[in-house]
C-alpha positions, -999 to 999 in steps of 0.1 A, spaced: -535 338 204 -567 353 217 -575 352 253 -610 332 241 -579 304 226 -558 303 256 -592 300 281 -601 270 259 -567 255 259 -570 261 295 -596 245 301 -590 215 279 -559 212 300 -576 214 330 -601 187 322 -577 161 314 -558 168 342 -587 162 361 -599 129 340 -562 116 343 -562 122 385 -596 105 386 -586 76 365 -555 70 385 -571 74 419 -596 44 409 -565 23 394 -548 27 427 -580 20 447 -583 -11 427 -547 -26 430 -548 -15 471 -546 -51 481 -542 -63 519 -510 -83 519 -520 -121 523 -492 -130 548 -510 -103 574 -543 -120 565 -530 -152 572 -519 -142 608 -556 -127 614 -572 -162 605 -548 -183 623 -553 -160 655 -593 -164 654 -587 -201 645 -566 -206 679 -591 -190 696 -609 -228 697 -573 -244 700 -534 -252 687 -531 -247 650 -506 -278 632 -501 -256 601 -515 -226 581 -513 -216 544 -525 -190 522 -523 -184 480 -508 -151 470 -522 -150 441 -563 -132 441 -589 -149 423 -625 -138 412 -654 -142 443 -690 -135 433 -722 -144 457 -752 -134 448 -745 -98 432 -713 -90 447 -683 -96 430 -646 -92 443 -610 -109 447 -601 -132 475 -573 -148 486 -577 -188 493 -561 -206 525 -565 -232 552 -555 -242 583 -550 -280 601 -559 -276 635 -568 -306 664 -605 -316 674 -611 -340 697 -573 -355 692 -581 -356 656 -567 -328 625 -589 -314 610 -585 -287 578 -605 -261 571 -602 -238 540 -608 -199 533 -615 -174 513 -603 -140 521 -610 -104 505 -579 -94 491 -591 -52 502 -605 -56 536 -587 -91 555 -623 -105 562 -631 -142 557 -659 -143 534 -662 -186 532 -650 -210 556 -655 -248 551 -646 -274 566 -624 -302 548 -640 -332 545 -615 -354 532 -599 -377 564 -561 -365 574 -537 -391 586 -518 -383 619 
């Protein structure tokens, strides 16, 4: 081999390396998801911020977000929490990267005490 073949192997080499490193880094960016039970103890402690929580939940399993342009995965949960001697639920959605609430709503179906 000429050193003209073993430059270009070289550099073939080189650029897949590269291409392969790049590709993983954005796989591994991509699956870098926030664990939902830690999420779920950030909501409820801004929730009892306003008062007792009765119960909290959160899905472990992402799903699909998009408003307006932005797309991304969330994690959906809720909380029960007392107002004015009366539960009350309000649901979540979460983004499964950064923790932040990106909806909050309150229930509107009555709860029985």
């Amino acid at each position: 081999m000429t050193n003209n073949q073993h430059f270009s192997q070289l550099a073939i080499l080189a650029g897949l390396g590269i291409s392969a490193g790049l590709a993983l880094g954005a796989l591994i960016q991509d699956l870098h998801l926030k664990r939902p039970d830690r999420i779920l103890t950030e909501v409820k402690t801004s929730f009892r911020k306003s008062g007792a929580l009765d119960g909290a939940w959160i899905e472990h399993h992402p799903v699909p977000f998009k408003r307006f342009a932005a797309q991304t995965l969330v994690y959906r949960g809720g909380v029960i929490k007392h107002e004015d001697g009366q539960p009350v639920a309000y649901e979540f959605l979460a983004d499964t990267k950064t923790g932040k609430v990106v909806d909050v709503w309150k229930v509107t179906s009555q709860l029985q005490s």
